[in-house]
C-alpha positions in Angstrom: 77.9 83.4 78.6 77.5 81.3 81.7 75.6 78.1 81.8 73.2 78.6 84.6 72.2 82.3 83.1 68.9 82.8 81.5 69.4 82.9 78.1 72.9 80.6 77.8 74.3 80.1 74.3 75.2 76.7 73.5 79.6 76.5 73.9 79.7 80.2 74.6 81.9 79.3 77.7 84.6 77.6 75.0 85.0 81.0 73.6 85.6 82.6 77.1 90.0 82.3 76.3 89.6 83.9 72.9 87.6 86.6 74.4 90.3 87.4 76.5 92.8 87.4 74.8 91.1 89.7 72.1 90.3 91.9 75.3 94.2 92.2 76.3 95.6 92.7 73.4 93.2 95.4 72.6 94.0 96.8 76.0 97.6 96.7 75.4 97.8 98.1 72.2 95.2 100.7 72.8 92.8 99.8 70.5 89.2 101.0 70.9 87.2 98.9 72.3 83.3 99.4 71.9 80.9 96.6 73.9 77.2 96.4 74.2 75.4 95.6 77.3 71.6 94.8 76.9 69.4 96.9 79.3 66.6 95.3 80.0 63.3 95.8 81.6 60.1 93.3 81.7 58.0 95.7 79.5 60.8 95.5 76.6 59.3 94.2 72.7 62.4 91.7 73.2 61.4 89.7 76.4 58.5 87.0 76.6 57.4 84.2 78.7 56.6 82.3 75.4 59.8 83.4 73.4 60.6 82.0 69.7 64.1 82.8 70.4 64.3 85.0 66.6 62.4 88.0 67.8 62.0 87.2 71.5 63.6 85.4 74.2 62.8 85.1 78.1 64.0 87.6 80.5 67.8 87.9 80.6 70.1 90.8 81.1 67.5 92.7 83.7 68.7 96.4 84.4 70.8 95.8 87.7 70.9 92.0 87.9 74.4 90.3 87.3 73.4 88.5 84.3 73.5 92.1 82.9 76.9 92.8 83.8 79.9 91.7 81.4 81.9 88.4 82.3 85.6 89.1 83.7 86.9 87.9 80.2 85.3 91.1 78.3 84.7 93.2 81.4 85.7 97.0 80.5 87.7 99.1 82.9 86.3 102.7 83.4 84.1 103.0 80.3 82.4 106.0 78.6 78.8 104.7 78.7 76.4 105.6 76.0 73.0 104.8 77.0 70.3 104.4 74.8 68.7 107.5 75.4 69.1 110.5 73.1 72.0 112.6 73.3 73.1 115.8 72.2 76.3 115.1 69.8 78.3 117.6 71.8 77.9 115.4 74.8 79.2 112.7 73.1 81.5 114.3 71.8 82.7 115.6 75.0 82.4 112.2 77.1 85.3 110.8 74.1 87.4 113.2 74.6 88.4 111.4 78.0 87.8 107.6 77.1 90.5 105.2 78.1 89.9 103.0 74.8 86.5 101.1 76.0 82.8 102.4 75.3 80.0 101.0 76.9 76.9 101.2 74.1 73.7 100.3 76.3 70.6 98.6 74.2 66.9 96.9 75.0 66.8 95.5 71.4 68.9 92.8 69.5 70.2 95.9 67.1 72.9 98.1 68.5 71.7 100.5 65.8 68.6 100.9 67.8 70.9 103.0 70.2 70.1 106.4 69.3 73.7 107.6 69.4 75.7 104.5 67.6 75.6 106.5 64.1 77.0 109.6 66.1 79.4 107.2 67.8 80.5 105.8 64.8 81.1 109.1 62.8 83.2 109.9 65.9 84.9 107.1 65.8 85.4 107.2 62.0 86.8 103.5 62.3 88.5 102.2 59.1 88.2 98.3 60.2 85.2 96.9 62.4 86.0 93.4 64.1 83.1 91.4 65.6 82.5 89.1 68.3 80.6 87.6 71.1 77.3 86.2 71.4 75.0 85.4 69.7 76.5 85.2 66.7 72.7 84.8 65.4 71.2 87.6 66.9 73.4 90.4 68.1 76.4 90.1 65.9 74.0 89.5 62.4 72.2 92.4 63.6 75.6 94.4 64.3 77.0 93.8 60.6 73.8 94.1 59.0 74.2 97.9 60.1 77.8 97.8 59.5 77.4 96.8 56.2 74.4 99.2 55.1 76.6 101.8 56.4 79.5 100.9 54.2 82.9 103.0 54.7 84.5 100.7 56.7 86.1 97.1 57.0 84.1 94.4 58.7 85.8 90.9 60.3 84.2 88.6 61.9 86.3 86.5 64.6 84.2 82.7 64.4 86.1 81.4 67.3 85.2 84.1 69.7 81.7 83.9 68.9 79.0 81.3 69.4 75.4 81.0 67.7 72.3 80.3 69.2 71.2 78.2 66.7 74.4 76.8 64.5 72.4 76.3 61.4 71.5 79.7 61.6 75.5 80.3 62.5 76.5 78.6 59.5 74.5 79.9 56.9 75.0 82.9 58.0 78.9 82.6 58.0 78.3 81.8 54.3 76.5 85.0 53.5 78.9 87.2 55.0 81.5 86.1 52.9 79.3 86.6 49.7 79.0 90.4 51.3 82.6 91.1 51.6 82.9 90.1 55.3 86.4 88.9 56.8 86.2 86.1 58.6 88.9 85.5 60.5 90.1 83.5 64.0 91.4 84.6 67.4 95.1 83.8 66.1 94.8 85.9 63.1 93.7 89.4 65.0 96.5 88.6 67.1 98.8 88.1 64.2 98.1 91.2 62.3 96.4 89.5 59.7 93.7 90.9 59.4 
């Protein structure tokens, strides 16, 4: 998100106002927000010194560094953490049963569903409308409504001005192919609008 981190997306820092506004007013309305932080360690599939930047990429969000840590823009107040270990449901269960509105889903691969308690999560949640953004758009988001979509049961939107690809022909195409699978895509000014 920042351009002197490791693994910078190209004009993530334009999207940084969008982000934030899309934080507030999901603060403010108490909306649930759910976020994912990648946990990384050296010996992780994901991390190379010779990345191709599809499967792999260098070492970015390290356990404990701050490029792991969310910017101020998206930064979560007091979050129920799920961490990609397996948990019973029942703990689950019980730790959101005092969230505030914001959930912490910890990964060490591009796919949240790689978390071994998102489907849990999500049947917890039982969400009627899904709305996606951040970085990368290419990676982490694709990955995101892939699973969203295989799922089914639930609306997905995509917010393009509060997202940024790594690579934008990637972006583009892959804008186009959402739409062809039912995907909303949508701005910043239409979440905040209602129309969505």
């Amino acid at each position: 998100m920042v351009p002197e981190g490791r693994l910078y997306v190209p004009g993530a820092t334009e999207i940084t106002a969008n982000l934030a506004r899309l934080t507030r007013e999901a603060r403010e309305r108490r909306i649930t927000r759910v976020a994912t932080v990648c946990d990384h360690v050296m010996e992780d599939a994901e991390i190379s010194s010779t990345p191709d930047y599809r499967t792999t990429f260098p070492p970015h969000c390290l356990r404990g560094t701050p490029g792991q840590a969310k910017i101020p823009a998206t930064a979560l107040a007091r979050p129920v953490v799920i961490p990609n270990r397996r948990l019973d449901p029942a703990e689950i269960l019980s730790r959101l049963e005092l969230h505030t509105g914001e959930i912490l889903v910890e990964k060490n691969q591009f796919d949240v569903f790689s978390n071994p308690n998102v489907v849990t999560l999500l049947d917890a949640l039982s969400p009627d409308t899904l709305v996606v953004y951040g970085v990368a758009q290419d990676v982490c988001d694709a990955h995101a409504i892939a699973g969203f979509l295989k799922r089914g049961g639930c609306r997905v939107v995509f917010v393009e001005d509060a997202a940024r690809p790594i690579d934008p022909k990637r972006g583009a195409a892959l804008l186009e192919e959402w739409k062809g699978q039912g995907v909303a895509v949508v701005t910043t000014d239409d979440v905040l609008a209602g129309r969505i």
